[in-house]
N, C-alpha and C positions, 0 to 999 in steps of 0.2 A: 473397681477399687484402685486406689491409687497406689503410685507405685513407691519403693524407698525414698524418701530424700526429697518428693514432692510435700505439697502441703497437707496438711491432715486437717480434717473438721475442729476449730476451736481455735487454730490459728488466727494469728491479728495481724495485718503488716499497718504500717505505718499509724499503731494505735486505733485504728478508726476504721478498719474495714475485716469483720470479722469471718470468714472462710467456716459457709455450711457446707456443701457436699460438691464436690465433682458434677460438671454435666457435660461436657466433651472436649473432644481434642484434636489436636491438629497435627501437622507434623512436625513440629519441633514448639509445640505449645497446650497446655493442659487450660481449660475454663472451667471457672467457677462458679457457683451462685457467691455471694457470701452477704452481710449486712453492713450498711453503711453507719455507726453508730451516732454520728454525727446528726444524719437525717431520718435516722430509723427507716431506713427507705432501703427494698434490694438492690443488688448492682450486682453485673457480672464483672469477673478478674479474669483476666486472660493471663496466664503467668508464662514468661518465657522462657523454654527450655533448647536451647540451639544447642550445638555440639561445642563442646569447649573451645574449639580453634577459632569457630564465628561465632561467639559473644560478644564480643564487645564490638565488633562490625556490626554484628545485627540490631545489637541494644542501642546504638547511633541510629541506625535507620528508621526502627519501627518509634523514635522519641521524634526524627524528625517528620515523619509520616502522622504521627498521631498529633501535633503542630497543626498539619496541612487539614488534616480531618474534622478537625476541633473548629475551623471556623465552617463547616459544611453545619446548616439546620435547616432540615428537612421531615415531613411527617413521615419517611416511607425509608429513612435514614437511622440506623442504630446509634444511637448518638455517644462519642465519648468522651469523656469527662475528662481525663487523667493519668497523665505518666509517671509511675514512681519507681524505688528502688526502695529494697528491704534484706539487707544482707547480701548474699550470692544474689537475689532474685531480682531483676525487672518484672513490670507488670503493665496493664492497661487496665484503667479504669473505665468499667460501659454501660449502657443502659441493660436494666436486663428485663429480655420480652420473655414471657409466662411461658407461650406458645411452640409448639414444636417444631425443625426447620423445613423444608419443601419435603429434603431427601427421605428423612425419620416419618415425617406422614404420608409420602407416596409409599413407603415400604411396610408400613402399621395398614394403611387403608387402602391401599392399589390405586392406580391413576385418576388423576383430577377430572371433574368435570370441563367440557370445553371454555362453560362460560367462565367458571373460577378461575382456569387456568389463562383465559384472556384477563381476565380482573388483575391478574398474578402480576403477569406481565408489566400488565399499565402501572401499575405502583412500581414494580425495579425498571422500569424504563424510566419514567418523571425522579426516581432516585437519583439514575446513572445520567439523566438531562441535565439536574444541578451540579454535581461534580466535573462533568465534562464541559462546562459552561466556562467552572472555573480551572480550567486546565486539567483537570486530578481523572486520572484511570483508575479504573478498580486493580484488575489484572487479573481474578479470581472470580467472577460470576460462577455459579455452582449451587445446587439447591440446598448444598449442607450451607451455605450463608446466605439464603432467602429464608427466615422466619418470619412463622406464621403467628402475627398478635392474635390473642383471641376476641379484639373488637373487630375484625375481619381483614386489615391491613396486611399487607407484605412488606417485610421489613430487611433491610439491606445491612448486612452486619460485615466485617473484617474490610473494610479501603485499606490497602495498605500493606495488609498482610502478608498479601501473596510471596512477596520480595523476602519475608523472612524464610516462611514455610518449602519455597525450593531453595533456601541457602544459596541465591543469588546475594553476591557482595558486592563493592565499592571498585572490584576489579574481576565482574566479572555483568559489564555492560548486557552483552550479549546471550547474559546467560536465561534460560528460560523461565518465567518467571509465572506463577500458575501452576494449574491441577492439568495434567496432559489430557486427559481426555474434552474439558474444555477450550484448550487454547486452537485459537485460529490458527489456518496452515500458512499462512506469511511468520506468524510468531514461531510457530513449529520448524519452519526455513531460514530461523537465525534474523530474521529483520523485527524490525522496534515496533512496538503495539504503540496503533492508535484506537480513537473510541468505534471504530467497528471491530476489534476484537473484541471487546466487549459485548457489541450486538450479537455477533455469531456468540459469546458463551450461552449469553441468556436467551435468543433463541435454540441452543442446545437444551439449556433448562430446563426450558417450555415445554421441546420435546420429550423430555424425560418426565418430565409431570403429566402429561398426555397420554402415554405409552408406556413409563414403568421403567423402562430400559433406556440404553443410547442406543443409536444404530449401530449393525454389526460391525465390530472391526476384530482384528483377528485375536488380539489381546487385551488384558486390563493394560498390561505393560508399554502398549504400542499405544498412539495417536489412533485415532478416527480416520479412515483413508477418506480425504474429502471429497465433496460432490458439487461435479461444478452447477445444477443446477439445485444445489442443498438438498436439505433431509425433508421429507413429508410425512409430518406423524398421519395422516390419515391412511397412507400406504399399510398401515399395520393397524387402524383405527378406522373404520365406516363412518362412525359417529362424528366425527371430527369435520367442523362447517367447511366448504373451500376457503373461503374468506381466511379462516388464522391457519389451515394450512399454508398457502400462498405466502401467508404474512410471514409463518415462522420458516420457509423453506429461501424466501429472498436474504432474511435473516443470515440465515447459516451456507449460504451461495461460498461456492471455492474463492472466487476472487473479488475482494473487498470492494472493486467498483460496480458489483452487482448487487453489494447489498444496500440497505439503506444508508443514505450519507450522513446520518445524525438519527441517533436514539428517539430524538423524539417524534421524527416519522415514522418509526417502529412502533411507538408507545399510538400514536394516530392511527395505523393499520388496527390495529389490536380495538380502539374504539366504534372503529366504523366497518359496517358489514358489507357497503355498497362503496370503502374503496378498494380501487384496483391495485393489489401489492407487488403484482409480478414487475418486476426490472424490466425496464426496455432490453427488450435482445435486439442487439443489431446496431444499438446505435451509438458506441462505446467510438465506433471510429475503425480506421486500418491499424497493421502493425508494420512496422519498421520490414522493410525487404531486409536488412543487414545486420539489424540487431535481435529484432523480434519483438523489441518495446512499442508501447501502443505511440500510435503518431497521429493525433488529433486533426491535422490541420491538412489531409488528404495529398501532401506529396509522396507519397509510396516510400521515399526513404525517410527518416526522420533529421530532425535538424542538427542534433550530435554526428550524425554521419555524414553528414553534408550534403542532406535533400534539399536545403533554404541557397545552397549554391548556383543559382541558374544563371549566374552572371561567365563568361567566358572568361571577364578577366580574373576570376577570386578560384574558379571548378576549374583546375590549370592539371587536374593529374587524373590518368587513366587508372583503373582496375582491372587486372586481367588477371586468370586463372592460367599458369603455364601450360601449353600445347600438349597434350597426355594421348595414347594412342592404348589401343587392343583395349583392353577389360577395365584399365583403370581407366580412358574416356569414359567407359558406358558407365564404370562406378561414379564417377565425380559427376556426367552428368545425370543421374538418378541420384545423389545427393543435392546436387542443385535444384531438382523437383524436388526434394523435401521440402530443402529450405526454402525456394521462393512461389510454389502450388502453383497457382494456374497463373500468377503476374504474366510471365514470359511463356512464350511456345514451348513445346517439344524441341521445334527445331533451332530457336534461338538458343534454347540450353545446349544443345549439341552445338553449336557453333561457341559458346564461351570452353564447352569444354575441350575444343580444338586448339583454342587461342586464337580461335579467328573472328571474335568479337569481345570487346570489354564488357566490364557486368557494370561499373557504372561511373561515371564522372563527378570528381570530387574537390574541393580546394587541398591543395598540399597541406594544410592544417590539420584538417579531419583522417586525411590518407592513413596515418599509421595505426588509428583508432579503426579504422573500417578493416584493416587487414587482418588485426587482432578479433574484432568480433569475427570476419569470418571463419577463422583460425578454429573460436572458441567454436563453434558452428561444423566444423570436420571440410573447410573448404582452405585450402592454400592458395592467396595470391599474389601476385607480386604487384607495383606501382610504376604507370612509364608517365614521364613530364609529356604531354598535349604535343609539345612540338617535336618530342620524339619516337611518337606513336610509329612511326616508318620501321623501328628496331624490333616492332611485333610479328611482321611482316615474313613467316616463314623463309630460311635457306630458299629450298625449294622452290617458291615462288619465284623467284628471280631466274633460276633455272626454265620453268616452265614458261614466262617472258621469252629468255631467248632462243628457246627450244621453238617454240612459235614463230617470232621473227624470221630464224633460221630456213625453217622446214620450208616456209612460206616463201621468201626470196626465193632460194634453190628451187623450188618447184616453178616460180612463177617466170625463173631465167630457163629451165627447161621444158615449159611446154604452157601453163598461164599466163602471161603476162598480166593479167589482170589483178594476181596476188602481188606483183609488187608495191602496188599502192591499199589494198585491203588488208593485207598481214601486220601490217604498223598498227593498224586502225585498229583491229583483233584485237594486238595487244595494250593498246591503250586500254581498250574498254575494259579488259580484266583486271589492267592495271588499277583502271577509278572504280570498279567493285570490290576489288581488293581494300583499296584505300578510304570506300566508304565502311566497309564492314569494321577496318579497327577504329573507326573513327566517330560511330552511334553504338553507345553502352545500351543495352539491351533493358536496363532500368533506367528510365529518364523521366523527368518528373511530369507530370500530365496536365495538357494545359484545363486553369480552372479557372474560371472568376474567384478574386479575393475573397475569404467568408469571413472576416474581419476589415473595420475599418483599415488600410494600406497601415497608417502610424501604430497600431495597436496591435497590427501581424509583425511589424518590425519588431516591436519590442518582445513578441509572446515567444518567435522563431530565435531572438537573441539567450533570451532567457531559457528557451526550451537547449539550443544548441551549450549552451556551459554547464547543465545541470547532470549529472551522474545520475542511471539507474539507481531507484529506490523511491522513495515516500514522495518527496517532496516533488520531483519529475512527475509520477503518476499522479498527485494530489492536482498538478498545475495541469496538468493532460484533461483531466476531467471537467475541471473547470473550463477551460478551452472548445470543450468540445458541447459543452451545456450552452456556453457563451455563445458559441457559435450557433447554434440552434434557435436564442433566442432573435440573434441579431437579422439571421433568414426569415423568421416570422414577423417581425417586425415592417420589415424591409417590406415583406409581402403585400402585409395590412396597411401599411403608412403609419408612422410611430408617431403619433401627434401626443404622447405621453411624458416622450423624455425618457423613455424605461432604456431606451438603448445607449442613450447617455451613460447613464447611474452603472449598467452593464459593462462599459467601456471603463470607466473609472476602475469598476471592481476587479478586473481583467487587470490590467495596471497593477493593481496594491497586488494581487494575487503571482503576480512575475516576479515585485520583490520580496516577498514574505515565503516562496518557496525557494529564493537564492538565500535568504536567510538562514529556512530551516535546513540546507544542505550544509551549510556554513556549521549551523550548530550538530547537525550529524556529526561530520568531519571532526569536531570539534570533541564531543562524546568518544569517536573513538580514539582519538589521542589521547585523551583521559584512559581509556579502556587497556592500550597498549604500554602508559608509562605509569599507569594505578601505582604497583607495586613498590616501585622507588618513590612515590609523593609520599610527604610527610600527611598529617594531620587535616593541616589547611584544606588540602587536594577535596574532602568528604564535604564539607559543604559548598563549597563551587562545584562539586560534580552535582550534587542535589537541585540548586540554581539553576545548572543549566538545564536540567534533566526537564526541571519544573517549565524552565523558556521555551523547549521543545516542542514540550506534552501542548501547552498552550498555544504556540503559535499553530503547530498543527492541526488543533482543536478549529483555532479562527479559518482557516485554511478549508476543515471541514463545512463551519457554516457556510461558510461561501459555496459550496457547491453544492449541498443542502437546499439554501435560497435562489442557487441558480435552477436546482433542479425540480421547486416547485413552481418557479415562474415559466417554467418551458410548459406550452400548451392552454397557456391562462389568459382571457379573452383583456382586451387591454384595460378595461378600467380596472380591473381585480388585479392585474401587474400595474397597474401606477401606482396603486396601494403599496406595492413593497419595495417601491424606491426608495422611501425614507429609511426600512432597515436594510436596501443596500448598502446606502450613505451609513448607517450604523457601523456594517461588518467592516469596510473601508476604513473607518476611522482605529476602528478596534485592531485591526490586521497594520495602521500604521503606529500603534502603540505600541504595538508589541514589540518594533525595533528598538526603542530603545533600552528595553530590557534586552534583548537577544544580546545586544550589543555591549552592555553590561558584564553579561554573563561569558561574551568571546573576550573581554578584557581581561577577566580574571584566570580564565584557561588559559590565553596567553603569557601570563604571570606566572602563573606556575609549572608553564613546560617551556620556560627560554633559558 
């Protein structure tokens, strides 16, 4: 029943849509059947009910999201019609499906059949393909908005939504935006959804239509504690083929570059029973000794830290950890085996934790960023200039120099004469062991043949070293390391295709379209931090840009998508998909000039 002050059966808003009974609700929103009098046709009303302080923030959002929705036509798509206003009330006008939604029939009938529930899938997967094509996230996958048509479709209802229903606002960027038990754990850790949060909800879904439940987590209140190798509904189901196990566990993998790079390799798992859906393990790459961020391109440090420095004259500063004795040695160096596992010996660790070797050579650029990550990391060091590495050189050492000298002469003038020419000698040689030890950082980059064209590793290591942890860095990591994989195979076979070309180019657009989206990150969160004081204007350049993001992102993903069905693909079947490399290229260079757009106007309104 409905509650006070909502609408009652008989009501009419804007003459023409007359309100029969209630059929569910959201959290800050009541739906309706009602009759379209106009078409004698039903339609559902979504009527909004936020909390008085976000109304009119919310009524802005969900008019401009029903906009963005409005040109989405799709069979597997809840279509809507129409944004109005009728006294206090906003509303949305929608298609209305007969049928009941995933969650109301897994909970009336108990878990789906396997093959239904692959069928399921494929239709909200080719949904979420079309939207995410054109930039648009759902944010909300969830079986209460998977309804079931009763011609047997699976139908995708609320785009949009989600951003009302948590009372995320116009200053409140970062705020979570979703039903907690399906958002992914990047979303869950304060970073921006792209279209694999998505994948992880609706492989959540799945699992929930398969099984009845989600997996265990300790609360309804709390997150899902995630699994790096995701959820396996047949763990709790026998029945359940490997195949859409596989499918829906890569799905819902802890970290987004394990899962599938685009919905509609998902919605592909889901159709074929003989493919292989497990994630390459292993071949994701190294991670960073200094920061712990993945580093594509096999120099043990990454290029932000200054791994791409192996030039003498640019890597001009040492890293050292100061000289630490008794119990804090052996703590700092058993913190140093944390942080850097097997890279370095036992014994090298014990000598950084002496100060009697550097951890690693850096250009003074990078120095005070390396000192800080190791900081954040529970390691203190300090930075000595190359040509002043001598000043590492314990007290004591120079003692022990001419304690040697000494002992050696006096003995040699009363009774060896032969230490007076051997005792110098002594001391030299400890002296050049000395002098080598602070002089080879115990992380030094490994030598490797190039696994990029030389010009295409300049630009990947340029772009990789100015990009800040986050999206846009791991999105271009990934690509990189795909890239990289085709270009060895290539190379192997003899590339008489051209694929490695098309490859090369995509590499390229993909260096600046991830300097972009860090550009429009940066740019989001200065909206995020000056929200409160922008006037009016600030709400639609925040949507703009939101929208340049989502999409450029989007283009970012096909490309590694495409790069990662041509890895393995014998060559005539990859010449076939140079043309929609040249595609994603072009698309991914369109996008700047929207992006660019969209920095112009954020610029305007925070100078």
């Amino acid at each position: 029943m409905s509650q006070p002050g909502y609408l009652a059966a008989g009501a009419v808003l804007k003459g023409r849509y007359e309100i029969q009974q209630e059929i569910g609700r959201g959290g800050y929103s009541v739906v309706y059947l009602a009759r379209d009098r106009e078409l004698d046709a039903p339609v559902a009303i979504k009527l909004l009910v936020p909390p008085p302080a976000a109304a009119q923030v919310a009524r802005e959002r969900l008019r401009r999201e029903v906009q963005v929705v409005r040109e989405l036509s799709h069979t597997n798509i809840v279509a809507v019609y129409d944004f109005g206003d009728e006294g206090p009330w906003s509303f949305v006008v929608m298609e209305y499906v007969a049928g009941p939604d995933l969650h109301a029939a897994v909970r009336e009938h108990g878990p789906v059949a396997p093959e239904r529930a692959a069928r399921i899938g494929r239709d909200i997967a080719a949904a979420l393909a079309a939207a995410h094509r054109r930039g648009i996230l759902h944010r909300d996958v969830k079986p209460q908005n998977v309804l079931l048509d009763p011609d047997g479709r699976a139908r995708l209802a609320d785009f949009g939504s989600a951003r009302l229903d948590s009372q995320a606002t116009l200053t409140q960027t970062g705020a979570l935006v979703g039903t907690l038990a399906y958002l992914a754990p990047e979303v869950i850790a304060g970073g921006r959804a792209d279209a694999r949060a998505d994948i992880y909800a609706l492989g959540l879904t799945l699992y929930y239509a398969l099984v009845g439940a989600l997996p265990a987590h300790p609360s309804p209140h709390q997150p899902i504690p995630p699994a790096e190798d995701g959820f396996h509904p047949r763990a709790s189901r026998a029945d359940v083929p490997p195949w859409l196990d596989a499918a829906i566990a890569r799905a819902t993998a802890a970290d987004p570059s394990d899962r599938f790079p685009a919905v509609a390799d998902f919605g592909e798992a889901l159709a074929d029973e003989d493919r292989d859906a497990v994630a390459p393990r292993g071949a994701r790459g190294g991670t960073c000794a200094i920061c712990g961020a993945p580093e594509p391109l096999g120099l043990g440090v990454c290029a932000r830290c200054g791994g791409a420095d192996v030039d003498a004259r640019t890597a001009d500063t040492l890293v050292f950890t100061p000289a630490a004795s008794g119990a804090d040695r052996e703590a700092l160096a058993a913190q140093l085996g944390e942080v850097l596992g097997d890279r370095v010996s036992p014994a090298d660790r014990a000598a950084v934790a002496r100060g009697a070797r550097p951890l690693v050579r850096v250009s003074a650029a990078a120095a005070d960023r390396v000192v800080e990550q190791l900081a954040d990391r529970g390691i203190w060091a300090v930075t000595v200039a190359v040509g002043r590495r001598w000043t590492m050189l314990p007290t004591g050492f120079y003692g022990l120099q001419l304690a040697i000298v000494g002992v050696g002469m006096a003995t040699g003038i009363a009774a060896l004469p032969a230490l007076l020419w051997t005792t110098p000698l002594v001391a030299l040689l400890v002296g050049v062991s000395a002098w080598r030890s602070v002089s080879h950082p115990v992380l030094s980059p490994p030598r490797r043949a190039p696994s990029l064209p030389p010009e295409i590793e300049r630009r990947v290591i340029e772009a990789l070293g100015r990009l800040p942890a986050g999206a846009a860095r791991a999105l271009l990591g990934d690509a990189v390391r795909l890239g990289q994989g085709i270009f060895a195979a290539r190379e192997r076979a003899g590339d008489a295709s051209g694929i490695s070309a098309s490859v090369g180019r995509l590499l390229e657009a993909a260096c600046d379209a991830a300097e972009r989206l860090s550009s429009l990150d940066r740019d989001l969160a200065l909206l995020e931090a000056r929200g409160e004081r922008l006037g009016e204007g600030a709400r639609e350049a925040w949507a703009r840009c939101e929208r340049a993001r989502d999409a450029l992102a989007q283009r970012l993903l096909d490309a590694v998508a495409m790069l990662a069905r041509l890895q393995g693909l014998e060559a005539e079947r990859a010449a076939a998909g140079a043309a929609e490399l040249g595609n994603i290229v072009r698309e991914l260079e369109d996008e700047a000039e929207i992006e660019a757009q969209a920095s112009k106007e954020v610029a305007a309104l925070t100078s």
